[in-house]
matplotlib code that plots the C-alpha trace (Angstrom):
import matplotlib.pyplot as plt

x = [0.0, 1.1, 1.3, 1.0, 1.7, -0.1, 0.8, 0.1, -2.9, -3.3, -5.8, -6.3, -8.7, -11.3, -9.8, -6.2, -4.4, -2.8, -0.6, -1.3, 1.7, 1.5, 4.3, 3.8, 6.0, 5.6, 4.3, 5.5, 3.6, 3.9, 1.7, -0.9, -3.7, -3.8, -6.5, -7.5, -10.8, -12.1, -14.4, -15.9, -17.3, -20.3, -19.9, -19.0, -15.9, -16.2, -13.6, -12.1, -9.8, -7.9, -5.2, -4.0, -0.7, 1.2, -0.8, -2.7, -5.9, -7.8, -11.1, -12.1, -15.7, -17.7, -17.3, -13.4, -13.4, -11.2, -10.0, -8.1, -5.3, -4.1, -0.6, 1.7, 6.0, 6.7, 10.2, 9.1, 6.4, 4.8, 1.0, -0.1, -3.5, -3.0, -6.0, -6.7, -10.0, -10.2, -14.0, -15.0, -17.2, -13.7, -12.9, -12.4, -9.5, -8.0, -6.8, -5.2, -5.1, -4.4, -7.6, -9.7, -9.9, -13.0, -12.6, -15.7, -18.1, -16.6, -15.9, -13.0, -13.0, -10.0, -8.0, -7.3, -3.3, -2.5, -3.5, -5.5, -3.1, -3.2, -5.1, -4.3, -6.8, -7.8, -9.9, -11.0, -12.7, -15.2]
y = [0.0, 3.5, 6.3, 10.1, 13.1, 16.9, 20.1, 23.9, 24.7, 27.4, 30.9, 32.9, 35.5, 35.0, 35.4, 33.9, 30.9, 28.4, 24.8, 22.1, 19.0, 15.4, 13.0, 10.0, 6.5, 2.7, 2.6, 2.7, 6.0, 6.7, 3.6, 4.7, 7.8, 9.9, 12.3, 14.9, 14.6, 17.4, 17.4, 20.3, 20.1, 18.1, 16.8, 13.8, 13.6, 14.5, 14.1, 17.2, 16.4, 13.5, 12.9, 9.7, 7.8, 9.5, 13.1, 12.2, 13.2, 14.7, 15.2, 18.0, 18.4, 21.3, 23.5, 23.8, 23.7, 26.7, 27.4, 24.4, 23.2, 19.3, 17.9, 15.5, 14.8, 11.2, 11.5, 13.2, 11.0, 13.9, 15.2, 19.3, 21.0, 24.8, 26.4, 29.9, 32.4, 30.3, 30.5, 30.4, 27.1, 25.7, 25.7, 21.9, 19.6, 18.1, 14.3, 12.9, 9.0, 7.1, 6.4, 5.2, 8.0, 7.5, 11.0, 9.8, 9.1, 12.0, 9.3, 9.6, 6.6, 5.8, 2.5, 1.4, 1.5, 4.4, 5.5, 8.2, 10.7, 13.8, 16.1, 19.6, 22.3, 25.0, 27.7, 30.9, 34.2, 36.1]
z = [0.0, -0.8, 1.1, 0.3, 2.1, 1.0, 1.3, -0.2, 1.7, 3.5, 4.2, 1.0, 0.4, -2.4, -5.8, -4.4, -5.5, -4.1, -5.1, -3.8, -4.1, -3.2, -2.7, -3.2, -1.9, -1.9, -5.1, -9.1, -9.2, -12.7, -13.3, -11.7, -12.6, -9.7, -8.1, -5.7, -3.7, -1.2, 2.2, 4.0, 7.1, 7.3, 3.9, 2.1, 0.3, -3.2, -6.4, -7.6, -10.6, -11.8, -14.4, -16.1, -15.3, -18.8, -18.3, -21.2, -20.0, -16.8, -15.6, -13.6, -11.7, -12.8, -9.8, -10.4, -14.5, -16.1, -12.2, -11.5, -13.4, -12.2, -13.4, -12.4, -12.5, -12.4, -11.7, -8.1, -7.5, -7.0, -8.2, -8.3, -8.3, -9.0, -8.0, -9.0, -8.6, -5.3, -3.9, -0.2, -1.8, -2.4, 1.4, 2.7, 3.4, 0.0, -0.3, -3.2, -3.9, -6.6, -8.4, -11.2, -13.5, -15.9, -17.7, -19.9, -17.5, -14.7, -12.1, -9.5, -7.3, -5.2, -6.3, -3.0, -3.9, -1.3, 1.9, 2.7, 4.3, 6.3, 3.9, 3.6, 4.5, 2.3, 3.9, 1.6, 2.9, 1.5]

ax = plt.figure().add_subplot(projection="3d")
ax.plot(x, y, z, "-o")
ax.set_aspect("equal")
plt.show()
């Protein structure tokens, strides 16, 4: 099982940006498609974006489209989410996983190949 550790979040003000990285280990991570998911308080955990093992293609939800921009370096094991025009709707804690990315259907389900890890929180005022 592979684990993954987040970071980049932080307080912005509505209309900031912010990078989020995850590091992956314990895992060939440049075989697997990778993803970011989200959960605000009170909420369940919902997918955000995901990106194919080779960066060939991504999906984003709706809410984030045209904001949020998700890449990925394979030699660093490491996945981004650059998040710009940030919303105070965007305010949760973000997880990333290695998942199945079904950019056809807009379905990001964790593979089960990593943890979950810590998260990183995201907070945006109005």
């Amino acid at each position: 099982q592979g684990q993954v550790v987040e970071s980049g979040g932080g307080l912005v003000q509505a209309g900031g940006s912010l990078r989020l990285s995850c590091t992956a280990s314990g895992l060939p991570f440049g075989l697997y498609s990778m993803g970011w998911f989200r959960q605000a308080p009170g909420k369940e955990r919902e997918g955000v974006s995901c990106i194919w093992s080779n960066s060939g293609n991504s999906y984003y939800r709706d809410s984030v489209k045209g904001r949020f921009t998700i890449s990925r370096d394979n030699a660093k094991n490491t996945l981004y989410l650059q998040m710009n025009s940030l919303k105070p709707e965007d305010t949760a804690m973000y997880y990333c996983a290695a998942v199945a990315c079904d950019v056809g259907r807009g379905i990001i389900t964790s593979s089960r190949k990593t943890d979950w890890g810590q998260g990183t929180q995201v907070t945006v005022s109005s």
